[in-house]
N, C-alpha and C positions, 0 to 999 in steps of 0.2 A: 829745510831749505824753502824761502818764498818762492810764490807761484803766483805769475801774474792771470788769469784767464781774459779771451780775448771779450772785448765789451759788450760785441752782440749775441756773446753765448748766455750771461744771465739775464733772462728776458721776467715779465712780468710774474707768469706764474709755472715756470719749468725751466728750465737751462736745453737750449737747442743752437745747433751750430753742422758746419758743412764739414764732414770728415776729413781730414787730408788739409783743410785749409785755416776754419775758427774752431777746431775741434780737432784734439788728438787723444791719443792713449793716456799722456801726461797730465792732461784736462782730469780724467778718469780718477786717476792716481789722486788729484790734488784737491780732487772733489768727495773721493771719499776718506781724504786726512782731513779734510776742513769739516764734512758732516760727522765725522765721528768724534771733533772736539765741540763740536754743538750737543750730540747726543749725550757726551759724560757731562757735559756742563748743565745740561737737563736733567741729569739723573741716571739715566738710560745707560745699557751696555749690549745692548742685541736688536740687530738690522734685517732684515729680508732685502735679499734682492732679486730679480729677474730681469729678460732682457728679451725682446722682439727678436723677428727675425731676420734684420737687416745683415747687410754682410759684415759689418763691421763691430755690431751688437756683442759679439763674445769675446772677443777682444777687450772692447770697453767694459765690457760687465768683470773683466780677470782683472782686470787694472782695478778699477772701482774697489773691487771685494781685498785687495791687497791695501790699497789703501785703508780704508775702513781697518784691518786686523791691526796696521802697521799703526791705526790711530787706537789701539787698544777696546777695540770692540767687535764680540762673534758677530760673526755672519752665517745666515742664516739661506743659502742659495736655494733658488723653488727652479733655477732654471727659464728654458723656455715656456714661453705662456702670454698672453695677451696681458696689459697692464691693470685690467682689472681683479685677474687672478691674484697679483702683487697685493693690489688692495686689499682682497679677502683673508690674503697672508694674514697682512698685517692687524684687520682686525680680528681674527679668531686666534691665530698664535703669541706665544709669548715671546714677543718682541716689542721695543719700542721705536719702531720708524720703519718704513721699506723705501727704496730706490731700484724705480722701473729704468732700466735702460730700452730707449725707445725713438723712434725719430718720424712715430704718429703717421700722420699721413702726410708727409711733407717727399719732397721726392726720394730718392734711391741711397743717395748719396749724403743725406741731411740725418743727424741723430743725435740725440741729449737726453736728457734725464726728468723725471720724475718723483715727485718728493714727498713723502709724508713722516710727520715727526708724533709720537704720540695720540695718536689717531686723530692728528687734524692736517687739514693743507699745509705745506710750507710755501709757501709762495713770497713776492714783495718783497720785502726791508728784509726777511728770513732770508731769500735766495741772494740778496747783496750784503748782506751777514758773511754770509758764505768767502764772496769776493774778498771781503776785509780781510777775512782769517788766513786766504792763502795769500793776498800780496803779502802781508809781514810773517808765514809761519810760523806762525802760534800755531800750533800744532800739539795735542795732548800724543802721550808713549805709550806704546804698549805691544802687546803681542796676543792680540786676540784669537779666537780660534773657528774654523770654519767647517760646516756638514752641508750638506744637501738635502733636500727633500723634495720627494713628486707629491705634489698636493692637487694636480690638477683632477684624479677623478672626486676628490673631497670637494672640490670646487663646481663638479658637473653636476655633483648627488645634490649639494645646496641651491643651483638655478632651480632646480625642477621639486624641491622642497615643497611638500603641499599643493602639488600643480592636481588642478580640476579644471584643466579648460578642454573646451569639443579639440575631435578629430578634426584636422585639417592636411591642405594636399598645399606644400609651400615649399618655393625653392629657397636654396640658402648660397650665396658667393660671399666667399671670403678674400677675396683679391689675391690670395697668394701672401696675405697675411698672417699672423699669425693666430688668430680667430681659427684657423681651419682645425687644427688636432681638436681641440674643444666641441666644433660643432660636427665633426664625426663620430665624438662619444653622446655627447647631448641627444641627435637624431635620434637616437637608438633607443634611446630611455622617453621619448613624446610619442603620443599615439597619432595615428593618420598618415598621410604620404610625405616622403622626406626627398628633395631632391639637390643633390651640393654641385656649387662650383669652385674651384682654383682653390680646394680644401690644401694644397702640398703648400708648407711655408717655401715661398721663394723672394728672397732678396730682390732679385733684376724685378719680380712685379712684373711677367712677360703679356700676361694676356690685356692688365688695365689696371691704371693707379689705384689703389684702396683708398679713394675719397669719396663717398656715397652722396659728398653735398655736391655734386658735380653730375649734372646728367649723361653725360656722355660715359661715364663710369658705368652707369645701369645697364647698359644695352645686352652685355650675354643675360645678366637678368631677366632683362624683359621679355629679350627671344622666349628665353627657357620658361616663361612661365605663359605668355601667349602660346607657344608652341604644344605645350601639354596642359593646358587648358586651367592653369594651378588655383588656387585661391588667393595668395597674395607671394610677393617675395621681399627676402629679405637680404642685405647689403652689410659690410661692415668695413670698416678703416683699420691702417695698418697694424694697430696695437690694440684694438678688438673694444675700443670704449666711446665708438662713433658706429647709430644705426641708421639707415635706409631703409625706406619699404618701399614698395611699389603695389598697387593693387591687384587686380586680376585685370586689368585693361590696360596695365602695362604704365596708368600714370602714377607718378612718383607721388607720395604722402613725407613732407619735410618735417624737421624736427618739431616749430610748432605747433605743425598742425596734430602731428601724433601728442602732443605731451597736453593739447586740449579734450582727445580720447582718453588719456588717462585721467584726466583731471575729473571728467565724469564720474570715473568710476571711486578714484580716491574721495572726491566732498562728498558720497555717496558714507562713506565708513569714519567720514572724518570733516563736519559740516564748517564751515566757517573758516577755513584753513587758508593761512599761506599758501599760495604759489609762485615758486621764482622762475621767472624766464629773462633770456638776456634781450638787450636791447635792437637786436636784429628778428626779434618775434612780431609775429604779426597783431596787428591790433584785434582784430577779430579773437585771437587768444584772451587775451585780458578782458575785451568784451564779456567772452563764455564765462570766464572762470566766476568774473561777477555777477553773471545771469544764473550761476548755477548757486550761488550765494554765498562764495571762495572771497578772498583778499589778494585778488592778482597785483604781485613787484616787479617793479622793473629793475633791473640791474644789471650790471658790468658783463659784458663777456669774459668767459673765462675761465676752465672747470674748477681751478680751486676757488674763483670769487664768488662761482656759484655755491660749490658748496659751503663756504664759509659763509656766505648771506645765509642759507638753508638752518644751518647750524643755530646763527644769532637770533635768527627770528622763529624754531622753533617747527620748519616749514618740513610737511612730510612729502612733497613732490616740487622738482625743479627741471627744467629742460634750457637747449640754445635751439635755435635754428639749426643747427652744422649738426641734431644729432645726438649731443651728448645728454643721455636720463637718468635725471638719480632722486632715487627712489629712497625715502626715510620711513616708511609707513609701516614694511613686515621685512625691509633691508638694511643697510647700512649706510646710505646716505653718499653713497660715491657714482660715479658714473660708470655704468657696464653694460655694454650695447646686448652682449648675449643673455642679462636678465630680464633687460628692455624686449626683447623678443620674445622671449616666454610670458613676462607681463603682457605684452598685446595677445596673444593665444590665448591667454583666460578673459581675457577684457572680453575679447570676441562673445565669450559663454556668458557673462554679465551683461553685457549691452544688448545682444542679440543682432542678429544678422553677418554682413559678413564684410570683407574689408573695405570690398567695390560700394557698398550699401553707403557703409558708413563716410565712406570718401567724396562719395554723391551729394551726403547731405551738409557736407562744408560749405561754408560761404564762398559765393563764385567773385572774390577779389581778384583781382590783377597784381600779381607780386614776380617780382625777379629775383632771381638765386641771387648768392652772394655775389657780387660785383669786385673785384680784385683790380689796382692800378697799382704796376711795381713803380715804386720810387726809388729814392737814398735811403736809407735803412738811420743814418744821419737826421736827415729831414723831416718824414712820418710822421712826429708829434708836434714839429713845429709850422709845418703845413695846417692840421686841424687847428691848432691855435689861430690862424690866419684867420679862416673860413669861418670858425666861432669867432671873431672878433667882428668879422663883416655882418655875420648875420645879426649880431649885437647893436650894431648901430642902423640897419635897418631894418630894426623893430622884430622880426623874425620868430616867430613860437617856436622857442627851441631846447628839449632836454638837454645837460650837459650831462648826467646819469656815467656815457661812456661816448666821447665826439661829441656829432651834430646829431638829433634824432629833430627832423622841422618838421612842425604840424600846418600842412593848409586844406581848403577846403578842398582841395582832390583828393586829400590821403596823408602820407607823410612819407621823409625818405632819408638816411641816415647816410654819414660817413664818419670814419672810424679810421683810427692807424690799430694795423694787426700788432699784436702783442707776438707772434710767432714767426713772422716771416715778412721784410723789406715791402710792404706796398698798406695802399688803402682800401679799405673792405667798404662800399656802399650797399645796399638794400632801397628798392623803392616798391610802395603798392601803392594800388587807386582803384577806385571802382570800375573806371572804364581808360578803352586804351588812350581818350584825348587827354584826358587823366594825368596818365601813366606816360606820357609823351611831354607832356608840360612839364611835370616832375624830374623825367628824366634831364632833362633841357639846365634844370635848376642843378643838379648836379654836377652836368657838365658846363655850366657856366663858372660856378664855385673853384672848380678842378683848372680850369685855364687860366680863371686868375691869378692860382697859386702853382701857375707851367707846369702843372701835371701833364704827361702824354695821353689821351686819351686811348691811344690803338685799338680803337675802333671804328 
């Protein structure tokens, strides 16, 4: 039987939608008959699945796993776990593909899915593959069969695999995602002081959203590590594949800047190397990476565009701004905020000094988080089309990489339609605030002429 899905659930590089509204059980169902006729059509006949812990996650993950058998392929359930665990599934076990049910760090009531097929992203033309096969169901038969397995202490023993880094006193908040059962075994197995917050998975997220690119998220962090005096802490997002830090003085270290600390240490074992970051990185990044003698990319926001750049170009370290690190160098190439944390603990032991130190000695640019204007969900791409059209004709330094990224002599400042969620993502830096003021200006000038709301 076809299945239509609704249009803003297959997004660029994951399928996400609002439960109850562009997303239902039947979605589930119809998502895992249509991935299991891609999977035989590939070769393939065995899935992993798992699922975060929204309220609606096991629900969709039973649909899913029915579909999937009903489309003639085992499945392979790991259960609850952060979407990275999925990944590890997927690459150490014999399976060909996992599907994370997950709904990231988007609010309470938002949740979709995650996709890998043969140990690479599905994402793009793959995920509207998907769309084709259930409007007409084409649908492969069968009656596949299903087990379970707890892989998560397999998964804790391989973060800490070969760990030689110093003793440290570092808190850890999990939002009440699903990162927390992981970083209560984790703790236990690293040497030094361990201190958790909102480790209990909770759906409602009562204490604060699990978005770490978000400062106002950090604050029990901050308390908690001002308060007992810690050496750095640490943040995760709702499905455990987005990191935070903050240092011992309570200011935030963003994805960037952290993935130019690793960058050190990786062209240190690995001279001359790729480095991919997305296009909301800061410059000062791609400065280092070439000062250290690296091949800094720029590229597409997007965890599967990163890793698929990563992939093509051979690249043993990649990061976004928002957080997401993955690691190719002694890992597996995908994004996982809790190996990202154990990587900075040894980094620590190779660079020397300590978080506050090295925090210090970043470049003192002027940059704003990510900038968010909700739109039409309709309009988003045809907006930036706008703005890349103007800035075209008035002469403008401008990447088209992924949006606007405009180069002027104060800095540069980008605007974007999100791939995940109805609005436009900006970024601006400058050396100083009249800078960062000018720029800002240029953003919101761009933005009124294509009636965006400002609200602010």
């Amino acid at each position: 039987m076809a299945h239509r899905f609704h249009p803003s659930l297959l997004r660029e590089y994951d399928m996400r939608g609002v439960f109850g509204a562009t997303l239902s059980a039947a979605d589930a169902y119809a998502l895992g008959r249509s991935f299991a006729t891609v999977v035989r059509d590939n070769g393939g006949s065995r899935i992993a699945t798992g699922h975060d812990g929204r309220l609606s996650s096991p629900l969709l993950e039973s649909e899913l796993v029915r579909g999937l058998a009903d489309g003639g392929v085992d499945v392979l359930r790991i259960g609850l776990g952060p979407t990275p665990m999925l990944y590890y599934a997927e690459a150490v076990l014999d399976v060909d593909g996992g599907i994370q049910v997950t709904g990231s760090h988007n609010p309470p009531d938002h949740n979709g899915f995650k996709l890998t097929l043969a140990h690479q992203p599905f994402f793009g033309s793959d995920i509207a593959r998907l769309g084709g096969i259930a409007a007409t169901g084409a649908w492969s038969e069968g009656a596949g069969s299903v087990e379970t397995m707890d892989i998560m202490d397999r998964y804790v023993a391989r973060l800490v695999e070969g760990f030689d880094g110093p003793a440290c006193r570092i808190g850890w908040d999990a939002g009440n995602g699903v990162a927390g059962p992981v970083i209560e075994k984790l703790v236990k197995l690293l040497p030094g002081e361990h201190h958790t917050l909102f480790t209990q998975v909770d759906g409602y997220f009562p204490h604060h959203h699990p978005d770490p690119t978000i400062d106002a998220n950090l604050e029990d962090l901050r308390t908690l590590v001002l308060q007992n005096n810690l050496d750095f802490g640490l943040a995760f997002d709702g499905d455990g594949d987005r990191i935070g830090v903050i240092d011992g003085k309570g200011r935030p270290i963003w994805g960037d800047q952290l993935l130019g600390l690793f960058a050190q240490v990786v062209l240190q074992q690995r001279p001359g190397a790729t480095i991919v970051a997305d296009v909301k990185a800061s410059q000062a990044l791609f400065d280092r990476v070439a000062d250290l003698g690296g091949q800094p990319l720029m590229w597409k926001s997007g965890h599967s565009l990163i890793k698929s750049k990563m992939k093509q170009t051979g690249s043993p370290l990649g990061g976004e701004m928002t957080g997401h690190i993955f690691f190719a160098d002694d890992y597996y190439g995908f994004d996982d905020a809790l190996y990202a944390a154990v990587r900075l603990i040894r980094a620590l032991g190779l660079l020397g000094g300590s978080v506050t130190a090295l925090r210090d000695a970043m470049p003192a640019l002027l940059t704003t988080p990510e900038l968010r204007f909700p739109v039409e969900e309709e309009r988003k791409f045809a907006i930036i089309a706008e703005i890349m059209d103007r800035l075209h004709h008035a002469g403008a330094d401008v990447d088209r990489t992924d949006g606007a990224r405009v180069t002027t002599r104060d800095g540069w400042w980008l605007l974007r339609a999100s791939n995940t969620q109805a609005e436009l993502v900006a970024r601006v830096e400058a050396r100083d605030q009249a800078g960062l003021d000018r720029l800002m200006k240029d953003v919101e000038s761009q933005l009124e002429k294509s009636c965006v709301p400002l609200g602010r």
